[in-house]
C-alpha positions in Angstrom: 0.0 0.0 0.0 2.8 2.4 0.3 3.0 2.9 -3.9 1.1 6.0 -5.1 -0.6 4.4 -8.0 -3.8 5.2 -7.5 -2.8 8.7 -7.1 -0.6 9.0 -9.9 -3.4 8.0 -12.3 -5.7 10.6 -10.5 -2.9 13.3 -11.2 0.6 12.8 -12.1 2.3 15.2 -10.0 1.2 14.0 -6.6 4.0 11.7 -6.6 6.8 14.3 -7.2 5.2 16.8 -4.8 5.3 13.5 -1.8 8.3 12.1 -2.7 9.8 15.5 -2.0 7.8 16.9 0.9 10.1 18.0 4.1 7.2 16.9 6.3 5.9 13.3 7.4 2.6 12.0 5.7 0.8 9.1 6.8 -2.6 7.6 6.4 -4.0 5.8 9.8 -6.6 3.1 10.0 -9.5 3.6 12.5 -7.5 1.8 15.2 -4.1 3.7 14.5 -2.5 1.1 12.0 -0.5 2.6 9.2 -2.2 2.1 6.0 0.5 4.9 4.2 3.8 6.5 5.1 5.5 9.2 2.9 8.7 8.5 1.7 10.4 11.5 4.4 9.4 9.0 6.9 13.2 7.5 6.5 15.1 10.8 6.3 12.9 12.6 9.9 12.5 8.9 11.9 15.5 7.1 10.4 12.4 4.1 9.2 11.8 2.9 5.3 8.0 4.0 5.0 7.5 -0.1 4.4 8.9 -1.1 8.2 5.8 1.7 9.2 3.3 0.1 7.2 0.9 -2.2 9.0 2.4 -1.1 12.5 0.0 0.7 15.3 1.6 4.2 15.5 0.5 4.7 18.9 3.8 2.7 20.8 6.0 4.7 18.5 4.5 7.4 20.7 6.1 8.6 23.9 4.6 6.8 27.0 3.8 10.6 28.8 2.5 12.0 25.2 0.5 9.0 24.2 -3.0 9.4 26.0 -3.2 12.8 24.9 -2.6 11.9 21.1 -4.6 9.1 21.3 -7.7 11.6 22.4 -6.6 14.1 19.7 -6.5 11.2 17.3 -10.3 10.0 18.6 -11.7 13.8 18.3 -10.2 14.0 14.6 -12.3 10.7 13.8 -15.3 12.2 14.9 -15.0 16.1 14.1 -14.9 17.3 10.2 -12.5 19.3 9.1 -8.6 19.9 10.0 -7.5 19.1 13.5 -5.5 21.5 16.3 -1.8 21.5 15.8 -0.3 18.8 18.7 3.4 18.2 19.8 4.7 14.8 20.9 7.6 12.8 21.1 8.1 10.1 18.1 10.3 7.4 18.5 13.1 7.3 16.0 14.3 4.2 14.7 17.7 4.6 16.5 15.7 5.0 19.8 15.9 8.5 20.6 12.9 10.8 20.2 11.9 13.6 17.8 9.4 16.3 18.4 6.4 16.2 16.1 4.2 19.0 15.2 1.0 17.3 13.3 -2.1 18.0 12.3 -4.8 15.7 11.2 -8.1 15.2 9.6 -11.0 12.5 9.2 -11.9 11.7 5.2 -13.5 8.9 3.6 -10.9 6.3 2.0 -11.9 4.8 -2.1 -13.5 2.0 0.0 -15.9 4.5 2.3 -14.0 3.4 5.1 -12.9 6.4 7.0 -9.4 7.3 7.7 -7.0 9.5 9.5 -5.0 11.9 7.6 -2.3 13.5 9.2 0.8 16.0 8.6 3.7 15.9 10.5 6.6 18.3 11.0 9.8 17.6 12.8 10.2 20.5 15.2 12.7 18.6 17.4 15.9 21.5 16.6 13.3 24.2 16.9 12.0 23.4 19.9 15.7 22.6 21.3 17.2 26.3 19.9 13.7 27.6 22.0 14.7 25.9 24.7 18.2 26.7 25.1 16.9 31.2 24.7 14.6 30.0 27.5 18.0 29.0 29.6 19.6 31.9 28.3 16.7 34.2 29.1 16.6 32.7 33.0 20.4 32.5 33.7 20.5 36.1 32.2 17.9 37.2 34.7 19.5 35.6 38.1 22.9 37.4 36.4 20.4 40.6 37.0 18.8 39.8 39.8 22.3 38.7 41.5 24.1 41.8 40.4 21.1 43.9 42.3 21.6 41.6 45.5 25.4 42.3 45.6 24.6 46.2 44.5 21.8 46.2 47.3 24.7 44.8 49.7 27.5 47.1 48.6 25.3 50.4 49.4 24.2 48.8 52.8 28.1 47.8 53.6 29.5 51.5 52.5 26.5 53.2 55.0 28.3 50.5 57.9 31.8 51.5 56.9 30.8 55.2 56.9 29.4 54.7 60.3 32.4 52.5 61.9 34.8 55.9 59.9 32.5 58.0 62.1 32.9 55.4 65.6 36.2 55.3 65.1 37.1 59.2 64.4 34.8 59.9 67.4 36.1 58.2 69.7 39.7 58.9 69.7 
């Protein structure tokens, strides 16, 4: 099922425009089971679309992510129309995970059996960049909030050596 001859009869440049596509497209059964996986499936999650085919994509799916794509999942089989974006954690092939932005939708297959349709976008060095400027923003502000302490303790330590000048002057 992973060829694209029905939809290079229906239009022949489907096949160029998925074969080149940056983004992960795959068609899901009702149950989850991959019915179709585009060919970037092997360049974003290190699989040949073929080793996806027939699999349930839901234990490719990070343990803490997967209830809440399984839900988005259910609510894209029974709303119409195009799905909220979601992030989760995909399982590569090499065991580490990759950040997935996807969106999905709910359409009737050439058999009238409805499946899931759904776009994915690896966002993993994104969200990693945004995370390191969220480091950078917080170390940066205890580097300002720091640098107030110690200015905050200078002033009250040159007030207590001004006094212990004046002690000490007054007293001899």
């Amino acid at each position: 099922m992973t060829t694209l001859k029905a939809v290079e009869v229906s239009n022949p440049y489907y096949p160029a425009l998925i074969e080149h596509c940056h983004d992960l497209m795959v068609v899901l059964a009702s149950d989850g089971t991959i019915i179709y996986q585009s060919p970037s499936a092997l360049r974003i999650l290190g699989y040949h679309p073929d080793e996806l085919v027939g699999r349930n994509v839901f234990p490719l799916i990070h343990p803490d992510d997967r209830q809440r794509v399984i839900q988005a999942f259910e609510r894209a089989r029974s709303e119409r129309g195009e799905t909220a974006k979601i992030e989760y954690r995909f399982q590569h092939k090499h065991e580490t995970w990759r950040v997935l932005e996807s969106v999905g939708s709910s359409v009737l297959g050439p058999d009238g059996i409805r499946v899931g349709i759904v776009n994915s976008r690896d966002i993993t060095d994104r969200r990693t960049l945004e995370d390191r400027v969220q480091h950078a923003l917080r170390v940066a502000t205890m580097g300002r909030i720091a640098g107030s302490v110690v200015h905050e303790f200078h002033n009250a330590l040159q007030i207590m050596m001004l006094n212990l000048d004046y002690l000490v002057e007054a007293g001899t």
